[in-house]
N, C-alpha and C positions, 0 to 999 in steps of 0.2 A: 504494500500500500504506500503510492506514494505521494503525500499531501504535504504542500510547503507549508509551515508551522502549524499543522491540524487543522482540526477543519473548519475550524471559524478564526480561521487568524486572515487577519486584512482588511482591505477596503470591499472585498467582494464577497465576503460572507463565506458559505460552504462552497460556494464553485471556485475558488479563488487560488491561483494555483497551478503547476504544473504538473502535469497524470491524474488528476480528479477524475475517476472514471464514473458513469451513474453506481457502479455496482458498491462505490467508496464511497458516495454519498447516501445509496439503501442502508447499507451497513453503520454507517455514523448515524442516519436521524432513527435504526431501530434501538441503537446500545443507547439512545437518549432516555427514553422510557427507563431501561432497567436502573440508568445512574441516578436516576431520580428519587428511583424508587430506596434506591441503596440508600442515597442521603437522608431521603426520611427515614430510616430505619433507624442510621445512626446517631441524629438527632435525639430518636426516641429517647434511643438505648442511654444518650447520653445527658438524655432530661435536658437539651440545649433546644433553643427557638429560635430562628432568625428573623421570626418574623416581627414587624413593626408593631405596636400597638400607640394607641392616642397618648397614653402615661406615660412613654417613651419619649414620643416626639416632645411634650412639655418638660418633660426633664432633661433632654437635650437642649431645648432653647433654655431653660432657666442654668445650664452649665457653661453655655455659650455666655449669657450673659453677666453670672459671677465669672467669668475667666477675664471679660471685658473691665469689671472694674478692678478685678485684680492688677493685670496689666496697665493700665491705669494710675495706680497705686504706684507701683512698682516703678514706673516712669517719673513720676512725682518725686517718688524717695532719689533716684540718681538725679535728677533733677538739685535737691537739697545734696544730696551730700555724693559730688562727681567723684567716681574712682579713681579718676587719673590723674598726674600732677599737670597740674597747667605749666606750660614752657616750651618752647622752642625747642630743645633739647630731644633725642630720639633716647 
């Protein structure tokens, strides 16, 4: 099989590529299915979720924006008291 960077690597999707034969592209969209099936499996097993929920996305933007006034903060403080010695000097 011979597919330049697998089969969804490029600007052209699964045909992208040189040797894409149809028989490489049956072959890759049927093991889609099974990899799917595999990840949720391992998901289960591993009590892990990738999925998004609403409680996420607001605890994402309320981390966004404590990190914002942190940095903030943090600029203020160098700001008041610069690390480096002022001088011409290297």
């Amino acid at each position: 099989m011979k597919c330049k960077g697998g089969l969804t690597h490029g600007r052209g999707g699964l045909t992208h590529g040189r040797g894409v034969q149809p028989s490489v592209l049956v072959k890759g969209t049927k093991n889609m299915a099974s990899a799917a099936q595999i990840c949720e499996s391992v998901e289960e097993f591993a009590r892990f979720s990738n999925d998004i929920s609403a409680e996420k996305i607001h605890n994402r933007q309320a981390a966004i924006t404590r990190e914002e006034a942190d940095a903030e903060k943090l600029l203020d403080w160098f700001t008041d008291h610069y690390p480096f010695n002022e001088g011409s000097e290297i």
